[in-house]
N, C-alpha and C positions, 0 to 999 in steps of 0.2 A: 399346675401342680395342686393348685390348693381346690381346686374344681376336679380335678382325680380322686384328691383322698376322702373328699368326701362321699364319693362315689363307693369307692372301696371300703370304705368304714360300714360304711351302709349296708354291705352283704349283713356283717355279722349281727350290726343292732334293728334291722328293718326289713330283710331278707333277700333273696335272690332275685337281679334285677329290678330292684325296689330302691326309690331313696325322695327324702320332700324333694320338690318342685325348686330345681335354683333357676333364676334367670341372670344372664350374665351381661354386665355393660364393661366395655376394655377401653379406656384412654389412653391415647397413646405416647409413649412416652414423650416423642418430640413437640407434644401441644404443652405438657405441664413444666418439662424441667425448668425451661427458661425463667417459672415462676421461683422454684425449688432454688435456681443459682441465684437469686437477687434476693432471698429470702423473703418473698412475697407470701406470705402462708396465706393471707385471704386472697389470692390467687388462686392458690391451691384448693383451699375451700370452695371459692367458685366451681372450678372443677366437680370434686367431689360431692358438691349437692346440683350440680345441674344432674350428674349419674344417679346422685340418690332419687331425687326428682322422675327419674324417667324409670326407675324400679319399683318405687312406690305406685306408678300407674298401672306398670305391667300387674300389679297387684304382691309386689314382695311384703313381707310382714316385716321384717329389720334387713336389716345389710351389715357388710364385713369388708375389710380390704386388707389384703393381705399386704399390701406394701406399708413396709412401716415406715418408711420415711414422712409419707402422707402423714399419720399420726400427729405431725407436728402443729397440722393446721387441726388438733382437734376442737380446742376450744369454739372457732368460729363457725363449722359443720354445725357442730352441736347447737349451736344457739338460733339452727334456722331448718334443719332436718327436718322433715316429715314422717320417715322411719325412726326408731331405732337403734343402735351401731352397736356390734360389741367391740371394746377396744382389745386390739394383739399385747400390747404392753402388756395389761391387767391378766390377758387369757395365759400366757408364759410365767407373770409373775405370781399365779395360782400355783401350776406345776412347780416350777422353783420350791415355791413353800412345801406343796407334798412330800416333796423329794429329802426335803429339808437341805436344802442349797443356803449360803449364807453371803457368800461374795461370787458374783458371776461374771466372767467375761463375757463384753458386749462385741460382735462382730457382727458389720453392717456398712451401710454406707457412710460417708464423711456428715451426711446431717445426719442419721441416727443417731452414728457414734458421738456427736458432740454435743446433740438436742436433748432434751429434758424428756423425751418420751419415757425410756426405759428407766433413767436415774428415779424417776419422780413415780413411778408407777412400781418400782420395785423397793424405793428405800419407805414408801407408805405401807409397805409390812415388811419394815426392819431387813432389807437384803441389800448391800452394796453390791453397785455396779464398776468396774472397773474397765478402762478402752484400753486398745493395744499403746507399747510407748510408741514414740514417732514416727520411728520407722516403719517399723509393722505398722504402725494405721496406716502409711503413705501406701503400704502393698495391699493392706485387704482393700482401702479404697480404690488402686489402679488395678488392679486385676478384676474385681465386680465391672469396672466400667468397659476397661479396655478387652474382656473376654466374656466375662459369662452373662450380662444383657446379651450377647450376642449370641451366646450356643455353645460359647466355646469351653472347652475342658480339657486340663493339661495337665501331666503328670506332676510337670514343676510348678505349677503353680497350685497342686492338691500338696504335697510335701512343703511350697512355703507357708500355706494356711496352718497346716499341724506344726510347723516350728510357731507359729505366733502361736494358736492354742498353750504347744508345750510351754513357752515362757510365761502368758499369763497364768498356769498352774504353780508356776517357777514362784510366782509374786503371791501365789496365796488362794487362786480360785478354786474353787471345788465343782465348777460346771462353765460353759460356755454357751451364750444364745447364739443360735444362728438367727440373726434379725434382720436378712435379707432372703428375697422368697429363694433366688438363684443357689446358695451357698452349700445346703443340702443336697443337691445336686454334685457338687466337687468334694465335699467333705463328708461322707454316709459318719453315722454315730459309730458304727462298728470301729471304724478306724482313726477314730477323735482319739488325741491323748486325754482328753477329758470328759464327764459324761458333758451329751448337749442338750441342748433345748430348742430345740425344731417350730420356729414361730408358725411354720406355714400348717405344718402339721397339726399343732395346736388349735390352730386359730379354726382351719377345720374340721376338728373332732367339736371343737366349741360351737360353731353353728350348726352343725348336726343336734348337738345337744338341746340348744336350741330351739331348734323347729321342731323336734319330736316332744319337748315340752309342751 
């Protein structure tokens, strides 16, 4: 999705069948999580700069990942990259600010939702982040794992995301991140009881931005 939109962004600011040069590297999920469950983030970072590594040869000028769970391992990326990165956190907690968002619901995965990515990148310009209560976290995280990494899309499981939405509004939010790349897929903004904020979307319109700089 996030290798579409930038595609389709691209008509309007670059022209018809026109857009920079991306080159794509996909890891896959069953090589990294294992790092992800043990909380191994320089696991993860390994990962993430042997890819940056072999995009930097292809001749990339920065790189992006739209999985924000990754994010967590940014510190360690950062301290040995060759590129780079623009962080999703920062690129969402931009729009928030235009929007004039002031506490947002986080929805994502069990390490999003409980990791300093979003907290830390969003309260650095004054915006509280707030996660579902327990419950609803236990369902936005089994339903990401046990349906939509896979494809799946289900009416009941589109109507229990908008009841979680609707209660974090209930508690005070004025927006919702979708900070998993899958979620926008089950939940379109149109039909959020709250407005959203589209990590993937975000992230890129942001490296279009970007590269055309």
């Amino acid at each position: 999705m996030c290798y579409q939109s930038i595609c389709r962004e691209a008509l309007a600011r670059v022209g018809k069948n026109d857009h920079p040069r991306i080159t794509l590297d996909s890891i896959a999920m069953a090589r990294w999580l294992p790092a992800f469950d043990a909380g191994d983030f320089a696991g993860v970072a390994r990962f993430m700069l042997d890819s940056a590594r072999l995009l930097a040869a292809a001749g990339a000028d920065f790189a992006i990942c739209p999985d924000n769970s990754a994010h967590l391992a940014w510190a360690q990326v950062q301290a040995e990259t060759p590129i780079p990165w623009l962080h999703i956190a920062r690129v969402v907690g931009e729009e928030a600010a235009r929007r004039g968002f002031r506490r947002v619901g986080l929805l994502g995965t069990r390490y999003t939702m409980t990791g300093p990515v979003y907290h830390d990148a969003f309260g650095s310009i004054g915006i509280e982040t707030l996660v579902p209560d327990p419950a609803d976290f236990e369902t936005v995280d089994q339903i990401i794992w046990a349906e939509l990494v896979d494809g799946v899309f289900t009416d009941s499981s589109r109507d229990a995301y908008k009841g979680v939405i609707a209660r974090l509004g209930a508690r005070g939010c004025d927006a919702v991140a979708l900070a998993c790349t899958e979620i926008p897929l089950l939940v379109g903004a149109g039909e959020s009881p709250l407005p959203t904020l589209d990590s993937t979307r975000l992230l890129a319109a942001a490296a279009l931005t970007e590269a055309l700089a």
